[in-house]
N, C-alpha and C positions, 0 to 999 in steps of 0.2 A: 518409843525409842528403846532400843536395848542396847546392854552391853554383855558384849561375848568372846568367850576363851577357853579353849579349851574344855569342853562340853560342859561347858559354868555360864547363866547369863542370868541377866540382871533385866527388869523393865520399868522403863520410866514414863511418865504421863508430862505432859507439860500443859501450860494453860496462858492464853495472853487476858490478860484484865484491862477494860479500859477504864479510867480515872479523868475526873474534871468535868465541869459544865460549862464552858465554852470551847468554841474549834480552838483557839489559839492557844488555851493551856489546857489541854486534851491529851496526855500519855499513855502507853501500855505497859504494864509490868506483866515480867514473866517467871514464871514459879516452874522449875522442874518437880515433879511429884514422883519418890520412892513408889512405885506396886506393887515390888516383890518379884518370886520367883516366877510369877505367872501373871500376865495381865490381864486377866480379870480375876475379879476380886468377890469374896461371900458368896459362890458357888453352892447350894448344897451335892452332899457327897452322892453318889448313885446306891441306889439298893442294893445290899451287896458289900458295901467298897469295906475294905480291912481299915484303908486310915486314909489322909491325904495326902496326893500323888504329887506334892512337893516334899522338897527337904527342909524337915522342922527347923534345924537348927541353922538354916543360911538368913544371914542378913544384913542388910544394903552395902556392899562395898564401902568402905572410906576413900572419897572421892579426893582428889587435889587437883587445883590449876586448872578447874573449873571455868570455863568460855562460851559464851553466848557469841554467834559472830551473825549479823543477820544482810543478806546481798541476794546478788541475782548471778546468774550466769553471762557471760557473753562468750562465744566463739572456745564456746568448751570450758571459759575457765573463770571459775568462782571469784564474783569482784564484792569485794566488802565493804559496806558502807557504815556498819555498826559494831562495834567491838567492844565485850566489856568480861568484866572477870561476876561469878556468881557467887553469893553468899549463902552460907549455910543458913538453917530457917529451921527453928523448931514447931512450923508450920507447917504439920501433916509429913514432918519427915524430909525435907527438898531441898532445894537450891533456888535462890530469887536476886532479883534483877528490881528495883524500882522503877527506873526509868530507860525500860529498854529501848523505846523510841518515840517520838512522838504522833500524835493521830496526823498533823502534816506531811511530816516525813516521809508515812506509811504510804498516805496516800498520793504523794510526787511519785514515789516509787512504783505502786497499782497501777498507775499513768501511765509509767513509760517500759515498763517489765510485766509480760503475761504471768511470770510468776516471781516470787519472792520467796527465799532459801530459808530457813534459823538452822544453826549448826551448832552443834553442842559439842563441845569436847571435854575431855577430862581424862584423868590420870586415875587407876587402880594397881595397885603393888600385885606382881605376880602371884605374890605366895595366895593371894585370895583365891585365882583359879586352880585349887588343887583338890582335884574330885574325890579323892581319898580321904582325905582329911576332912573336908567339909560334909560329906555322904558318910564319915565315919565306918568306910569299908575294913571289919576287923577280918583277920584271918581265919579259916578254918581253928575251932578249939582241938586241942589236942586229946584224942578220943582214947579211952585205957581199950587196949588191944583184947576186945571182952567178945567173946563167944564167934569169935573167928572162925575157927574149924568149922563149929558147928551149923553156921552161919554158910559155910562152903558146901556142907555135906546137905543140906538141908535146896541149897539152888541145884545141885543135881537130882533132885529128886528120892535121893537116899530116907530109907526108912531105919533109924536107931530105935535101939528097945527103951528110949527113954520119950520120944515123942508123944504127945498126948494130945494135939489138935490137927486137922487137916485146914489148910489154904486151897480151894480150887480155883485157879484160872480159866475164865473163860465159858464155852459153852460145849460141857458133855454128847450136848444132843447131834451137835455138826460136826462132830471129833474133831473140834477144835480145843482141847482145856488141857491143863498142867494141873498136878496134885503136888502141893507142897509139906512133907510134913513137919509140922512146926512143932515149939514147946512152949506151952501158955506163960512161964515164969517169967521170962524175959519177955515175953511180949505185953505181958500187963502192968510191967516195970515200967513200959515205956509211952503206953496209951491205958490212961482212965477208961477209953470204953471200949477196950478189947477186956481190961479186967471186968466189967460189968456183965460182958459177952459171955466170958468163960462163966462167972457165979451164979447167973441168974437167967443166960439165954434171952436177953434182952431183945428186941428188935427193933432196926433203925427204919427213921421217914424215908426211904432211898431206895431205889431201886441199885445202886453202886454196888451196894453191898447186901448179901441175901444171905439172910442166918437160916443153917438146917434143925430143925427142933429136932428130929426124930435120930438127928446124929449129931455130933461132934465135929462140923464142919463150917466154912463159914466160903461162901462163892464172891468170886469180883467176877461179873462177867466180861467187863466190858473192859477190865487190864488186860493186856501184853506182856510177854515176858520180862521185857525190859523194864516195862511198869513195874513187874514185881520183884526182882533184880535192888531196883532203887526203895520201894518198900522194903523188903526184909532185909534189908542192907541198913535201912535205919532203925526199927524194930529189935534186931539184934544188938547194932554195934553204934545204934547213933550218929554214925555216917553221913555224910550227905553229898548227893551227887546230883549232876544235872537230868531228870527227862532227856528227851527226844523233846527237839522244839515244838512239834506237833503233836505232844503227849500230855503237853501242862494241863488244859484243861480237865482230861480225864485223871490225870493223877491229882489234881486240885481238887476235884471234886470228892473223891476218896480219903484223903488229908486230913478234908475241911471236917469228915463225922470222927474220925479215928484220935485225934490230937488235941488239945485243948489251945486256948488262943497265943500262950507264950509258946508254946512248941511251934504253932506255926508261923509266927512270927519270926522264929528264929530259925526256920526250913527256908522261909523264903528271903531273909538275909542273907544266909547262905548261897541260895540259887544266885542271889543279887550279886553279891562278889563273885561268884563261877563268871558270869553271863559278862561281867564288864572284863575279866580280864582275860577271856576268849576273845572279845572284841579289838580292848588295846594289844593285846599279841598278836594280832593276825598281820599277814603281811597283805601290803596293797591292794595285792590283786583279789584279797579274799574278803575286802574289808565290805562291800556290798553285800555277799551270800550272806556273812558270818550277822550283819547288822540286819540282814532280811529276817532272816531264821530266828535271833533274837526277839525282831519286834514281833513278830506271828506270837511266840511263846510269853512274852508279856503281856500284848493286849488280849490273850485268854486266859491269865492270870486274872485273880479279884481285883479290881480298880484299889489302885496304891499301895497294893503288893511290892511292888517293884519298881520307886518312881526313880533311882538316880541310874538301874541298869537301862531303863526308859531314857532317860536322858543321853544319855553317852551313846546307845544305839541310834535315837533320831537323827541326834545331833552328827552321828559319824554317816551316817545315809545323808543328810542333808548336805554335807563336806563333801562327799561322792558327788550328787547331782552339781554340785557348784565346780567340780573341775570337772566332769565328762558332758556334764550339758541335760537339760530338760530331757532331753530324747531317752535318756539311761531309765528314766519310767515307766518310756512305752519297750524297752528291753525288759525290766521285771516283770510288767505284766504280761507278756510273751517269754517269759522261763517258762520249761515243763514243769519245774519245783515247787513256783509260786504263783502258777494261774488258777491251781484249784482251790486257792484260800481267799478268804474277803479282804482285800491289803487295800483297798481304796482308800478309805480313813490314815491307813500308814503314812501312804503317798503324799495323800491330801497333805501331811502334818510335816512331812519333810518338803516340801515343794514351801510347806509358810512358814517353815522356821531358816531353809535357804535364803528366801527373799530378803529374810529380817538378819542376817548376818551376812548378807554379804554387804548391806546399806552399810553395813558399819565400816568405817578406815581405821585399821590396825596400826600402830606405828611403836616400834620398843625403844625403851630409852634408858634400855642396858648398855 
C-alpha cells in the first residue's frame, strides 16, 4: 500500500494473523507495517552507488483517523461489512486492529464473494508533502564573482601572457579538438588532483583524462564543448550548471577523478535542484519531454546521485501516463529524441509507480 502526493510517498506492508485454536473463537488481527520510502527493504547499494537513492531524512507520516473497512463489491459499489478505527503500535512502527474479524465471518464471506476488499484510510497534514523541505533542496550558494573575465576569455580560446596550462578537447587527429588555455592557480584551488597534475605530472586510471608528460597539457577526449563550457565554468568560478541530459555520464565520469567526494557531492545537489525545478516550471505540454530528458540524465548518473530529482521526474511521467493513457509509452518509444536511448527500465518504473497511485483515492479536507 502506498500513500501519495505530490511527488512524496510513503509504503505500507500490512499482515492478517490468525489467533485461536478452535473455529469458533478463531480471529485475525491486522497490523499495517511502516517500510519506508521504498518497499523493499536491506537492499545492498550497487557498485558504484555515491549513497542511498532514498531521502535520508523522510520518515513515516503521522497518520490520524486511521480505518480499517473490510467488504466486497456489488454492482460497482463498495459494501462494508467491517469497520474499525486502527491503533498505533510501537510494533515494528504501524497501526493494529486486534480483532479485525473473525475466521467465520471471513469465511461466510469467501462463500458467497469471489473476492474480499481491506481498505485503509487515513489522514496525513499537507505540509508533509513538501518535496523542498523534506529533500532539503537548498538554493544555489551565492558564488564571489572570482575570475569572470578570465573565465570568458579563456572559453573563446584566447591566449593571455599569464596562462600556463593548456586543456585540449577532443581528438586532434579527426580535427575534431578545442585548446583551452587555462591557469593552474585557480584550477588547483578548486580540484586536489589538478594540483597533483600540475606538481608532480601524476597519472590517472582513465582513459577520460590523458596527461601529456612531454608538455604541459592535459586532453578529455571524449568532452564536448559544452562539456567543457560546464567544467571551466566550475574550475574557475565554482558555478554550477546543468549538462546536456545526455552528457551526464561522460561529464560524471570526468567529475568523479578531478573532485574529491564533498565537491561532488555538492555538484550533484546542485544538478538535483537545477533538474526538479526545470521539471515543476515546465508547462503541461512539456512536462513528458522535460521528465524524459531528466530520467535519461539520472539513471546515467551514479546510483543515489540524484534520488529526490528521481523522484519528482518519475513521479511527474507516471502523472502523464495516468492522464493520457498507457498508449503515451508506445509514443516515447517512437520519439526520434528517445528511441536511441535504453528508457525500458524508465518506462517499466513509471508504468508501477502509475499503478500504485492511481489505487490510491485522494480526498482533501481543507
Amino acid at each position: 500500500m502506498i500513500v501519495y502526493h505530490a511527488h512524496i510517498w510513503w509504503n505500507y506492508g500490512y499482515k492478517l494473523t490468525l489467533h485461536g485454536d478452535k473455529p469458533n473463537r478463531m480471529y485475525f488481527s491486522f497490523l499495517l507495517v511502516d517500510l519506508g520510502p521504498r518497499a523493499t527493504t536491506n537492499e545492498s547499494l550497487p557498485r558504484g552507488a555515491l549513497k542511498t537513492n532514498t531521502l535520508n531524512n523522510q520518515l513515516s507520516p503521522k497518520a490520524s483517523n486511521i480505518y480499517l473497512r473490510i467488504g466486497y463489491r456489488k454492482d460497482n459499489e463498495f459494501i462494508s461489512i467491517v469497520e474499525a478505527p486502527l491503533r498505533p503500535t510501537t510494533r515494528m512502527g504501524g497501526y493494529y486492529l486486534d480483532n479485525a474479524i473473525t475466521y467465520t465471518h471471513l469465511n461466510n464471506l469467501l462463500s458467497d464473494n469471489d473476492v474480499i476488499t481491506f481498505r485503509v484510510s487515513l489522514q496525513v497534514e499537507r505540509e508533509y508533502f513538501n518535496i523542498g523541505k523534506l529533500g532539503d533542496i537548498k538554493s544555489l550558494a551565492i558564488i564571489e564573482e572570482r575570475n569572470v573575465r578570465t573565465l570568458e576569455s579563456v572559453l573563446k580560446g584566447k591566449k593571455s601572457s599569464n596562462s600556463d596550462f593548456i586543456f585540449t578537447r577532443g581528438d586532434s587527429s579527426a580535427n575534431d579538438s578545442t585548446d583551452y588555455y587555462v591557469h593552474k592557480a585557480p584550477l588547483a584551488y578548486t580540484s586536489i588532483t589538478l594540483r597533483s597534475i600540475f606538481d608532480k605530472k601524476v597519472s590517472l586510471p582513465t582513459d577520460q583524462i590523458l596527461i601529456e608528460s612531454g608538455e604541459d597539457r592535459i586532453i578529455f577526449p571524449f568532452l564536448s564543448e559544452s562539456d567543457m563550457k560546464f567544467l571551466l565554468t566550475y574550475l574557475y568560478t565554482e558555478r554550477i550548471s546543468l549538462p546536456e541530459y545526455n552528457r551526464f555520464a561522460r561529464v560524471g565520469r570526468v567529475i568523479s577523478f578531478l573532485f574529491d567526494r564533498d565537491r561532488l557531492i555538492n555538484i550533484f545537489t546542485q544538478w538535483q535542484r537545477l533538474i526538479i525545478e526545470s521539471i515543476l516550471e515546465a508547462d503541461d505540454n512539456q512536462k513528458v519531454v522535460i521528465a524524459m530528458r531528466s530520467l535519461i540524465a539520472i539513471y546515467s548518473a551514479p546510483y543515489g546521485a540524484l534520488p529526490i530529482a528521481k523522484r519528482v521526474a518519475i513521479s511527474t511521467l507516471a502523472d502523464q501516463i495516468a492522464r493520457q493513457g498507457d498508449e503515451l509509452t508506445d509514443k516515447i518509444k517512437e520519439d526520434e529524441e528517445f528511441k536511441k536511448y535504453s528508457i525500458e527500465r524508465i518506462l517499466e518504473s513509471a508504468l508501477k509507480l502509475k499503478r500504485l497511485i492511481t489505487a490510491v483515492k485522494k480526498t482533501s479536507y481543507d
